[in-house]
N, C-alpha and C positions, 0 to 999 in steps of 0.2 A: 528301338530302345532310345536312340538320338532323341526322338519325338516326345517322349515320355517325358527324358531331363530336360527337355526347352521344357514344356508345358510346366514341369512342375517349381523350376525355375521364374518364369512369367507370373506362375501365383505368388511366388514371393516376395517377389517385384512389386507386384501390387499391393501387396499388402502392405508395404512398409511405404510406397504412395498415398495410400487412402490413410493412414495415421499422419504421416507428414502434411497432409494438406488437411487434417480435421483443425477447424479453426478452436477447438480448444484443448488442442496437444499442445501449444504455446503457452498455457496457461496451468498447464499442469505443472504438480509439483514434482521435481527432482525425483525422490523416492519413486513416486508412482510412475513415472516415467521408467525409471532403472529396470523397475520390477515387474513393468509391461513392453519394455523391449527385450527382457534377458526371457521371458515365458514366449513371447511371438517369435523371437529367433531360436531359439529351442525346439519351438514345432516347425518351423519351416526349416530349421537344420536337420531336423527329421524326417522332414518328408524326401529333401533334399540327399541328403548326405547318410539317413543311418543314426545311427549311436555316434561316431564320432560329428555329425555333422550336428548332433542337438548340442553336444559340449559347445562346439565353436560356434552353433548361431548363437546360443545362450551368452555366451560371453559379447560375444560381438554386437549382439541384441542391445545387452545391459550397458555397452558405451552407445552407443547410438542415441538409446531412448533418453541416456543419463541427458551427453551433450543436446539433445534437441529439443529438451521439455524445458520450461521455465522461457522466463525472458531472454530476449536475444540479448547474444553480446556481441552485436555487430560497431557497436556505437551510433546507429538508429535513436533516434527521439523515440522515448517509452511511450507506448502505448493507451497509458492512463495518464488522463489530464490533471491536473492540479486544478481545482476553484480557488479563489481566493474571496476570500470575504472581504467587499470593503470596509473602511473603518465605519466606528458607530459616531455619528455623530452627533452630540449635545448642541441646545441655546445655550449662545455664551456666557448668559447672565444668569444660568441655573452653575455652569462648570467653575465662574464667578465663586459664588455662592458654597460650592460643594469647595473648593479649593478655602476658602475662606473657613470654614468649618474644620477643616483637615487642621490647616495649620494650628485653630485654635487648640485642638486634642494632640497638636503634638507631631502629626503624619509630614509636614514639609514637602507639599506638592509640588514645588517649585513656586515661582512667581505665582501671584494672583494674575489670571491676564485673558480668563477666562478660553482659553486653550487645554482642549484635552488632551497634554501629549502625553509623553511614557510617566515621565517623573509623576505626572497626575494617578495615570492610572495604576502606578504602584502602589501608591499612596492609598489609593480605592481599596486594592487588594489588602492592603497590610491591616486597612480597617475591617475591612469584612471579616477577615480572618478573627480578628481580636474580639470582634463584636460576636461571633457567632453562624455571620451571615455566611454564603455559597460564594468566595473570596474567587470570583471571576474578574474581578478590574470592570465591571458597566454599573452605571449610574441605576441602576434597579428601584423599583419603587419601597420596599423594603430598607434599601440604602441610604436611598433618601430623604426616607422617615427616620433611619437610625442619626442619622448625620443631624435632624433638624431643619432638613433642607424642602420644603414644597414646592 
């Protein structure tokens, strides 16, 4: 009888191993983790333990699965990288020109000095926007037909 509850112990074991170590039990969500440890410790409480033993896997299950699914919070560096996009960069004598235009309508890009910096590219946005255009802040060729700019 000893032999029985190791063995049927050892599968349980196991089985809460092979989900811990599935590399996309980390990436599961919250919910479904909850909902897939409180159902896996429910049968293994039951194999285990009986009717009361499915209550207590169940519950035990459902903090388990809750705490281990989702990102860690060990304070580890996340797992998913950031890209960063470099900036876009313009000829200074077209940003010149687009700057030049801006102020003329009024936009206040900052200094003419053919520099695309924020003040510029707000200035882009606030026109695109007014114009009609897809008010991203880039020199577009769209934009710089509205502007008068070639």
């Amino acid at each position: 009888m000893k032999l029985i509850e190791t063995g049927k112990t050892a599968a349980v074991l196991a089985i809460i191993v092979a989900l811990g170590g599935c590399s996309s039990w980390q990436t599961t969500d919250k919910e479904t983790g909850t909902a897939v440890g409180a159902g896996g410790g429910a049968v293994a409480g039951a194999v285990v333990g009986g009717p009361v033993g499915a209550v207590v896997g169940g519950v035990g299950g459902a903090f388990v699965g809750h705490e281990t699914t989702g990102y860690s919070r060990s304070g580890a560096t996340n797992e998913r990288t950031v890209t960063t996009v470099p900036p876009i960069t313009y000829d200074s004598s077209t940003v010149r020109a687009v700057q030049q235009a801006l102020n003329a309508r009024g936009y206040n890009p900052g200094p003419v000095d053919g520099q695309f910096g924020a003040a510029t590219q707000d200035a882009v946005k606030r026109f695109q926007q007014f114009a009609g255009l897809p008010a991203n802040g880039e020199l577009t060729p769209s934009t710089l037909s509205a502007l008068g700019v070639s």
